[in-house]
C-alpha positions in Angstrom: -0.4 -16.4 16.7 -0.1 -12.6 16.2 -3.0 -10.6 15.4 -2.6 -7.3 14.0 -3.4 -4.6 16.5 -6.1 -1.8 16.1 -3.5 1.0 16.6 -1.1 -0.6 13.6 -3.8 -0.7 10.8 -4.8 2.8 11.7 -1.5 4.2 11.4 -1.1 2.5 8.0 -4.4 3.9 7.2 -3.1 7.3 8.5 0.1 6.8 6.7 -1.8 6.0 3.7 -4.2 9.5 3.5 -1.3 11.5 4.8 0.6 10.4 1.3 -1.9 11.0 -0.7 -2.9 14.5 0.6 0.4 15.1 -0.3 0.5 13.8 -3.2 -3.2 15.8 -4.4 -1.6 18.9 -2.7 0.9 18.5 -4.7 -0.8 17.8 -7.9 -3.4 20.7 -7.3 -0.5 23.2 -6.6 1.7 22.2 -9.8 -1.9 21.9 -12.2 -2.8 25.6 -11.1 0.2 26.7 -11.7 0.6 25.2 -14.7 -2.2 26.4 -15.6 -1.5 30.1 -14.8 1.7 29.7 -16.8 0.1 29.0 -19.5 -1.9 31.8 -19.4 1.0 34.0 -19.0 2.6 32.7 -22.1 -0.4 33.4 -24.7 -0.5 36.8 -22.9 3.1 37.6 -23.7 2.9 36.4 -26.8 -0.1 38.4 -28.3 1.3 42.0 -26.3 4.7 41.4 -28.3 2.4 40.7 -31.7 0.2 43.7 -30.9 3.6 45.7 -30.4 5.2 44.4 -33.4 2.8 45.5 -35.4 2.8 49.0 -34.2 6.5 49.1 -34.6 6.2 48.0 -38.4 8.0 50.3 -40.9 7.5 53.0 -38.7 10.4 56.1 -38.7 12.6 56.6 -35.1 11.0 59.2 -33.1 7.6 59.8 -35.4 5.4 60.2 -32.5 2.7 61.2 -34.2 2.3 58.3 -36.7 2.5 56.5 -33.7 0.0 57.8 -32.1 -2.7 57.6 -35.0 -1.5 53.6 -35.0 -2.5 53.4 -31.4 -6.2 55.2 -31.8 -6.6 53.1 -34.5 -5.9 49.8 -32.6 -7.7 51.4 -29.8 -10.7 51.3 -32.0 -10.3 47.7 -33.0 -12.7 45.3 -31.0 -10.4 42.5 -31.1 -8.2 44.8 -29.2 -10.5 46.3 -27.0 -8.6 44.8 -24.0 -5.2 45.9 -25.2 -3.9 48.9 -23.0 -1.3 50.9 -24.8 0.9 54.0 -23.4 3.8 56.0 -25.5 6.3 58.1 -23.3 9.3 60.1 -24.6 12.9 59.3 -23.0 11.9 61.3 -20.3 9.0 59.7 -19.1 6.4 61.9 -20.1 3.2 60.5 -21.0 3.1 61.5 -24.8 -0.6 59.7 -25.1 -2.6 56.2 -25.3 -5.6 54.9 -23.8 -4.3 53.9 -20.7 -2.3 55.8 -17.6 0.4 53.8 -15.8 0.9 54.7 -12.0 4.3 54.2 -12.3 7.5 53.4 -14.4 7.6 50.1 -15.9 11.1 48.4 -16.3 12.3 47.1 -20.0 10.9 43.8 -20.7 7.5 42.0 -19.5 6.0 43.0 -16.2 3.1 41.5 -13.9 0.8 44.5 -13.2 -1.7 44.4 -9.9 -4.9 46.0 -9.1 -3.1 48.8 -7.2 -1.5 50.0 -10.3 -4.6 51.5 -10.9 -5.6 50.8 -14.0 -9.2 51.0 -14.8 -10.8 47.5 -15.4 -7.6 45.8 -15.2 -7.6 43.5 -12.1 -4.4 41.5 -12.7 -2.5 41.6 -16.4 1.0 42.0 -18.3 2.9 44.6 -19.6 6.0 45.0 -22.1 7.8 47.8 -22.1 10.2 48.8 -25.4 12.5 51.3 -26.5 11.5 52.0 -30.1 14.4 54.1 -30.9 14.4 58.2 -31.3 13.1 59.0 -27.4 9.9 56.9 -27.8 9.0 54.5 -25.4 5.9 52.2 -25.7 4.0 49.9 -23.0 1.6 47.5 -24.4 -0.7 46.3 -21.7 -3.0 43.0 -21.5 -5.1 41.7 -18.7 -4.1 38.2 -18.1 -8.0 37.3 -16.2 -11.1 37.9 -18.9 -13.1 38.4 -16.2 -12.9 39.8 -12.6 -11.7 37.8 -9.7 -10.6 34.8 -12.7 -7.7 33.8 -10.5 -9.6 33.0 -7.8 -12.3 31.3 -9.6 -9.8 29.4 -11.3 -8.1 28.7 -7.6 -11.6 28.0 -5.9 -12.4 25.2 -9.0 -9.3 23.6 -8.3 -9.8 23.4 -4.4 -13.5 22.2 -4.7 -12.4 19.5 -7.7 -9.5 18.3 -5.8 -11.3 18.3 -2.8 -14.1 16.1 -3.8 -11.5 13.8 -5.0 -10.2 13.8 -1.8 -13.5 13.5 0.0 -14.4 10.3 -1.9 -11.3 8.7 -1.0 -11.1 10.0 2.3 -14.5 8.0 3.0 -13.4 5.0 0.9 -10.4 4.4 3.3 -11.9 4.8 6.2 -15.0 2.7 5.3 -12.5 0.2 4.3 -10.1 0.3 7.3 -13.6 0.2 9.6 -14.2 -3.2 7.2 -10.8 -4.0 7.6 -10.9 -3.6 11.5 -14.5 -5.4 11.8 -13.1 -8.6 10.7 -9.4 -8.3 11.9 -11.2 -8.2 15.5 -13.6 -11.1 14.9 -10.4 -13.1 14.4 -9.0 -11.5 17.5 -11.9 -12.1 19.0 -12.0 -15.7 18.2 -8.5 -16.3 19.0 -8.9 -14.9 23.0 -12.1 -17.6 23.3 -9.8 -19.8 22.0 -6.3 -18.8 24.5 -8.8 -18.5 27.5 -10.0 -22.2 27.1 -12.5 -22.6 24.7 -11.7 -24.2 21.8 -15.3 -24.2 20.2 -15.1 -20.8 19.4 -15.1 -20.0 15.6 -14.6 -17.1 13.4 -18.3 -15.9 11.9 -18.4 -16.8 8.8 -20.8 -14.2 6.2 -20.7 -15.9 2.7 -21.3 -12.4 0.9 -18.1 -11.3 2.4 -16.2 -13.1 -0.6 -12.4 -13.5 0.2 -12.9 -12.8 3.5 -15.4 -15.6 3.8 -13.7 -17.8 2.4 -9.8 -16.6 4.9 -12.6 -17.5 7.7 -13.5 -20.8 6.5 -9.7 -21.5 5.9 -9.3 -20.3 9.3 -12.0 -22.0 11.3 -11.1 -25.7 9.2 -7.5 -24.9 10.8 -8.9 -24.9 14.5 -11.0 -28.0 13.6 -8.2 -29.7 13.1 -6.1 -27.8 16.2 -9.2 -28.6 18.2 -9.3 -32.2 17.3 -5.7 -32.8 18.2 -5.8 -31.5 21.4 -9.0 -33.2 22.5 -6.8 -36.1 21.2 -3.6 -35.6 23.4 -6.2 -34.5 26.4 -8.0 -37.7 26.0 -4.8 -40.1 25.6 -3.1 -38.6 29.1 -6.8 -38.6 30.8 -7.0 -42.4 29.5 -3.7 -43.2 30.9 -3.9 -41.2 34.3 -7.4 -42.6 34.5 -6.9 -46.3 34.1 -3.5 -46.3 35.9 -5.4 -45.3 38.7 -7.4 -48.3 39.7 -4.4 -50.9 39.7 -2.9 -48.9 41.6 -5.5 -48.1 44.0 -5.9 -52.0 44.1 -2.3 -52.7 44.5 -1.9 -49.9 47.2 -4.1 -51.4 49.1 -2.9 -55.4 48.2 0.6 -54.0 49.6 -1.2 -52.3 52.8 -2.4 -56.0 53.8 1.1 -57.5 53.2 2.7 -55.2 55.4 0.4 -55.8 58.0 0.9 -59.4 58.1 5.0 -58.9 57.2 6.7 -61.4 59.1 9.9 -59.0 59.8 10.4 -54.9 60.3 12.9 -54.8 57.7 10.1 -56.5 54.9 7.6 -54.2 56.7 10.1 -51.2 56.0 10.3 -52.3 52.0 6.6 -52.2 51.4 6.0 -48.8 53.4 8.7 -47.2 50.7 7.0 -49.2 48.0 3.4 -47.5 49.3 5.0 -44.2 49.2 6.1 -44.5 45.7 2.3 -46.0 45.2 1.0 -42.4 47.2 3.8 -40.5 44.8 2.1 -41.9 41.9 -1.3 -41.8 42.4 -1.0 -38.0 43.4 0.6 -37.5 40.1 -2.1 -38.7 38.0 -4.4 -37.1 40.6 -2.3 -33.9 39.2 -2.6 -34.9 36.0 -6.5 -35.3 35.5 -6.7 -32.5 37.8 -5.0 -30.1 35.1 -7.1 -31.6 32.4 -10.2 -31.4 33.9 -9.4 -27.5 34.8 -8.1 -26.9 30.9 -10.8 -28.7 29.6 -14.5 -27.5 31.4 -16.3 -24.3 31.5 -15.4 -23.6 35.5 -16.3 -19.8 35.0 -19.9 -19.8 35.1 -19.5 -20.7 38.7 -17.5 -17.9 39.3 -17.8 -16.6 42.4 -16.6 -12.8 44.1 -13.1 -13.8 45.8 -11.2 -11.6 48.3 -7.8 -12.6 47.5 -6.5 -10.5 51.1 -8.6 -13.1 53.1 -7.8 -16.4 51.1 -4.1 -15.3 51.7 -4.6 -14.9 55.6 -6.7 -18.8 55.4 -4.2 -20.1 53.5 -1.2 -18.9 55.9 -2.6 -19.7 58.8 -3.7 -23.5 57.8 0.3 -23.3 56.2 1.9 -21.7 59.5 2.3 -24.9 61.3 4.1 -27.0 58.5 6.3 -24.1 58.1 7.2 -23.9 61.5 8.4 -27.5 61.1 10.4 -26.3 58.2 12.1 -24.2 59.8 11.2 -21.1 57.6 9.1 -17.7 59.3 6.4 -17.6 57.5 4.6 -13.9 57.2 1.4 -12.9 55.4 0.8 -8.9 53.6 -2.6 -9.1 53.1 -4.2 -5.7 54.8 -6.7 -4.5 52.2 -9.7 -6.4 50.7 -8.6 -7.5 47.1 -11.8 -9.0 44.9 -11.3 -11.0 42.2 -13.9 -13.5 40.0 -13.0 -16.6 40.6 -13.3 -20.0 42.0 -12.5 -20.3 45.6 -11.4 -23.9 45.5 -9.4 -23.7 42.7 -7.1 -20.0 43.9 -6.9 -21.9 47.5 -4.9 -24.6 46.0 -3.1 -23.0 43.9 -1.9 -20.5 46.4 -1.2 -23.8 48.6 1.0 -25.7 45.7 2.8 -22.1 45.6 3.7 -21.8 49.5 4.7 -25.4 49.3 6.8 -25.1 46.6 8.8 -22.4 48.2 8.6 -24.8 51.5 10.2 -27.5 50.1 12.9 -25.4 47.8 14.5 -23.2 50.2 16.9 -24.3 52.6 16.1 -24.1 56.8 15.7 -21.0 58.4 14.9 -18.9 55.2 11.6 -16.7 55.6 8.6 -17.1 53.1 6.1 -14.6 52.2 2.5 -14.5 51.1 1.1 -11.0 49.7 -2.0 -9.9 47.9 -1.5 -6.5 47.0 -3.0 -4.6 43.4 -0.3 -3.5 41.4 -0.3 -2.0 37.7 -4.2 -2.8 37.3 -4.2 -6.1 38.4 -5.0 -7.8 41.7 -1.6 -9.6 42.6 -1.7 -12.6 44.6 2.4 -13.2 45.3 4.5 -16.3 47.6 8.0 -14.8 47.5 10.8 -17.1 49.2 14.6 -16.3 49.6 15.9 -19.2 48.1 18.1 -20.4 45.2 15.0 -19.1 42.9 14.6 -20.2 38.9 16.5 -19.0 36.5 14.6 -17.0 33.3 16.0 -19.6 31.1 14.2 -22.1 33.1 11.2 -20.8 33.5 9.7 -22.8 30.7 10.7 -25.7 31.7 9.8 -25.1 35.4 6.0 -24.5 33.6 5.7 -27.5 31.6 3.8 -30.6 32.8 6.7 -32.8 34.6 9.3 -30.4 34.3 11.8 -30.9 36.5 14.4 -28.3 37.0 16.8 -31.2 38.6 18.2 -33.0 35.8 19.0 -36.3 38.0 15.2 -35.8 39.3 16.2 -37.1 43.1 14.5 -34.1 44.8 10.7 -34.9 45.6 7.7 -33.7 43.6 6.5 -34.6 40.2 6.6 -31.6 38.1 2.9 -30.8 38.3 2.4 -28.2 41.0 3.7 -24.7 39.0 1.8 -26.5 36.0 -1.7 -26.7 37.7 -1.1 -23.0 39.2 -0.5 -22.0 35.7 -3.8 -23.8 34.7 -5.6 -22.1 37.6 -4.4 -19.0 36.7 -5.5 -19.0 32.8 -8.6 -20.4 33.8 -8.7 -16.9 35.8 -7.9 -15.0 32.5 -4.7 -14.4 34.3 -1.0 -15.3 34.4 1.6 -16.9 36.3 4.6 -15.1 36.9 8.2 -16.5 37.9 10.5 -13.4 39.0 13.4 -13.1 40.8 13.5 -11.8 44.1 16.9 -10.9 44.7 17.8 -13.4 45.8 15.1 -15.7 45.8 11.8 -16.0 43.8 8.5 -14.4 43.6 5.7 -16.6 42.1 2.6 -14.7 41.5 -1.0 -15.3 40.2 -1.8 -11.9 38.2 -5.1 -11.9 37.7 -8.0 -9.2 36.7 -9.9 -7.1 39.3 -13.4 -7.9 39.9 -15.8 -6.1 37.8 -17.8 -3.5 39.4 -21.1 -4.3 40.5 
């Protein structure tokens, strides 16, 4: 089963705020604007009202008549705000109540503070030619008060804002909710891959949906959990009761032997007692895995130097591989701790050197090495022999797997299998590499914690 990672729903959650700041970015830039367009448009419209009603009936080039129209206007309160200037073809400022700083092209024009115009922070101006030399500017201030703009830009930051505030903290308070249970599931399933299969997801009936995905979820490893105690039980009955008759007719077949009348019957039941030892060392295997996959071993953990089991081990080993045929050296120079059970790593790291014993052919060398390597203490039996491939790794890992088809070799596929179960008891793995040529079989498994 695949859990989804912390760093995954954070980066949807990233991906998720970093569209919609965007998007309210977006929004507040095209609403102010929109806004300030606006603005502009009922500003152009009432300067070109204001100067079509000063150009009404009036004669080409009577200034004067002009003029009185503009004092009067001036006068107007409704108009109060409206700046108006008359120049001749020239340029010259023929009169108004208000002094440009400079010459205005035809048409509408944005005017600034530094055009100096007294009161006028910001506004528009249109400019036309009314025949006969005159020209008139009609000016209007496009903020009613000072600073407008940036009131109107500061109300749009601080209203956009909050709504980006609120769901700012409503994401992240969900993603945290989100994350809270995604890791009680995570949790739950690591109890569960490192052995024990009580473990259930916390269930918080005001959670709603979520309490009722864990129920959902915990009635699914009820039912996961009852299987497997079902399959354990089944081969622990079998390995368990096959035991005794053979135990009994081991020893029935030890008796006959020693009372066979010939060496040739004697020879028959000494290869019938070693099938018998084959046998009862496979369900010896067998109930041996179980009872590793199926107790709570780690509360006997014990602190384990790996360098010095690895020296033990190849020096009670040294002898049989000197039999063998195969030199047999040990890299084990600095003290490597792990938690763990002594026992259990021993034989483990025993079915490993003779697997590579009985695998490789005469005269090929064999090598035992603890070593840390990429955070992990290492705990390694490499051989140059034929090795496994990847493919077959699987197979080489499953309980009576048996890499030789025709199954004529020795062995009961149960050694790699019970290293396998040693090692995830450990909260570690077994690994299968090659060697070139050759393979390395190694027990990965965590540091000791600091004490």
């Amino acid at each position: 089963m695949r859990i989804v990672g912390r760093g995954s729903l954070r980066t949807l959650t990233a991906a998720f705020l970093a569209l919609f700041l965007a998007t309210v970015l977006a929004t507040g830039v095209a609403t102010y604007s929109a806004s300030r367009a606006a603005i502009v448009r009922l500003i152009d419209r009432r300067i070109v009202t204001v100067s079509d009603e000063l150009d009404d009936g009036l004669r080409p080039g009577d200034a004067r008549e002009l003029l009185a129209r503009i004092d009067r206007l001036s006068r107007t309160r409704d108009t109060g705000d409206i700046g108006l200037e008359l120049r001749d073809a020239t340029g010259r400022r023929l009169g108004g109540n208000v002094a440009l700083g400079r010459n205005l092209p035809p048409g509408f024009s944005t005017l600034r503070h530094r055009d100096g115009i007294a009161g006028l922070s910001e506004g528009r101006a249109l400019v036309r030619d009314l025949g006969g030399g005159l020209v008139l500017t009609v000016v209007a201030e496009t903020e009613p008060v000072d600073d407008f703009a940036r009131l109107r830009l500061r109300n749009a930051i601080v209203g956009f804002g909050a709504i980006v505030l609120v769901v700012l903290g409503g994401t992240i308070l969900f993603a945290f909710l989100i994350e809270r249970r995604i890791a009680r599931v995570r949790e739950t399933a690591e109890a569960i891959i490192d052995g024990d299969l009580r473990a259930r997801v916390p269930v918080d009936p005001a959670d709603g949906a979520f309490a009722a995905q864990a129920m959902s979820f915990n009635r699914m490893l009820d039912r996961i959990a009852t299987l497997m105690e079902g399959i354990a039980g089944v081969s622990h009955d079998i390995a368990h009761d096959l035991r005794l008759p053979l135990a009994r007719l081991h020893s029935r077949l030890t008796l006959i032997a020693a009372r066979a009348p010939t060496e040739a019957i004697r020879e028959d039941l000494h290869g019938a007692l070693a099938q018998c030892d084959d046998l009862l060392a496979m369900f010896a295997a067998t109930l041996r895995i179980t009872e590793i996959e199926g107790s709570d071993r780690r509360a006997g953990f014990a602190r384990v130097d790996l360098a010095q089991l690895a020296h033990k081990v190849g020096e009670g080993m040294a002898a049989v591989a000197d039999e063998g045929g195969h030199p047999l050296t040990i890299r084990a120079d600095t003290p490597l701790f792990v938690d763990g059970d002594g026992r259990l790593l021993t034989q483990a790291l025993v079915n490993l050197v003779e697997n590579a014993l009985r695998h490789t052919p005469t005269g090929t060398p064999v090598s035992i090495v603890a070593t840390y390597r990429h955070g992990a203490a290492i705990l390694e039996v490499v051989d140059r022999g034929p090795g496994i491939a990847a493919t077959d790794v699987p197979l080489a890992l499953r309980r009576f797997g048996r890499l030789e088809a025709s199954r004529t070799t020795e062995g009961h596929g149960l050694g790699l299998p019970l290293v396998d179960a040693i090692a995830r008891l450990h909260r570690g793995t077994l690994t299968l590499d090659d060697a070139g040529p050759g393979l390395a079989a190694a027990l990965v498994l965590p540091q000791a914690k600091v004490r």
